[in-house]
C-alpha positions in Angstrom: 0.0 0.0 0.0 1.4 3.2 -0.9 1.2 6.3 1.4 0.8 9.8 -0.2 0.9 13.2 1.7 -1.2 16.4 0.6 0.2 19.8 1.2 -2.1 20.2 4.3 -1.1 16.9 5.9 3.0 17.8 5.1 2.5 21.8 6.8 0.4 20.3 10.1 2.5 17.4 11.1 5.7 19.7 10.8 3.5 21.7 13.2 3.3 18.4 15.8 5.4 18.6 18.9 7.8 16.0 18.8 6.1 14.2 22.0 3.2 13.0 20.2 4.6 12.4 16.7 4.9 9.2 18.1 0.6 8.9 18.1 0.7 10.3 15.0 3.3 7.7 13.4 1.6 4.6 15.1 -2.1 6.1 13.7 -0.7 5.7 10.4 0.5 2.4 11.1 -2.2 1.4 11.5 -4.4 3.0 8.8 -1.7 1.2 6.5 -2.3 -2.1 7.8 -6.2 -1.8 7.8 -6.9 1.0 5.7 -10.3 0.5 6.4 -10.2 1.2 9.6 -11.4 4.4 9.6 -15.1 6.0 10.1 -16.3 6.9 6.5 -18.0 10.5 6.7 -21.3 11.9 5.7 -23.2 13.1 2.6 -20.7 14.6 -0.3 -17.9 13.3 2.2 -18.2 10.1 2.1 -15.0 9.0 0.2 -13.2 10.5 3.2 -12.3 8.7 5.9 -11.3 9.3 9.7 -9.1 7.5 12.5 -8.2 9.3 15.6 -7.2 12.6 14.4 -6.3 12.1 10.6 -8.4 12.0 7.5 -7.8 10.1 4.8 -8.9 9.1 1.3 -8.8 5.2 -0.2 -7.9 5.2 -3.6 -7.3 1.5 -5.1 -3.8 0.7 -3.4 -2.6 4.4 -2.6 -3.6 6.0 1.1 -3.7 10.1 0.9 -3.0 11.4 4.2 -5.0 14.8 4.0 -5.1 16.1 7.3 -4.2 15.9 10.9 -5.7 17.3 13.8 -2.8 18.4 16.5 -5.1 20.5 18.3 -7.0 17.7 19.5 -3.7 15.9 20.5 -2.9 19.1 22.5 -5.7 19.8 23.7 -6.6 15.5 24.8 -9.1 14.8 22.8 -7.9 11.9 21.4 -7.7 8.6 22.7 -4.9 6.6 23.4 -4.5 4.7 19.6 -2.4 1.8 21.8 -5.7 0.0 22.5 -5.9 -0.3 18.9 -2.7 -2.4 18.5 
């Protein structure tokens, strides 16, 4: 499975304090080894998908990474993405 990165996924992890790149990195673990994984979203959104605090799009055997949500990692929103593993 190939990983790709949009513009807004590359500019808000290099905003990620290096503390919780960690969550990050193992939340894209495991998107890649069950891409499907993720909570598919509503309405005209609903090629998007989202686990823990990235979204992402399936498309045939590529992943795009389009966002991340730090705040919510700040802020402990998220929850811990160990119990996944």
């Amino acid at each position: 499975m190939v990983i790709k990165q949009t513009k807004t996924f590359k500019n808000s992890y290099k905003r990620i304090k290096a503390e919780q790149l960690s969550t990050i990195n193992n939340t894209i673990k495991l998107i890649a080894e069950d891409p499907i994984i993720g909570e598919s979203l509503k309405g005209d959104f609903a090629q998007i998908r989202k686990f823990e605090t990235i979204s992402y799009i399936l498309s045939q055997d590529t992943i795009i990474l389009l966002s991340v949500e730090s705040w919510s990692i700040e802020y402990g929103e998220v929850d811990n993405v160990t119990k996944y593993m």
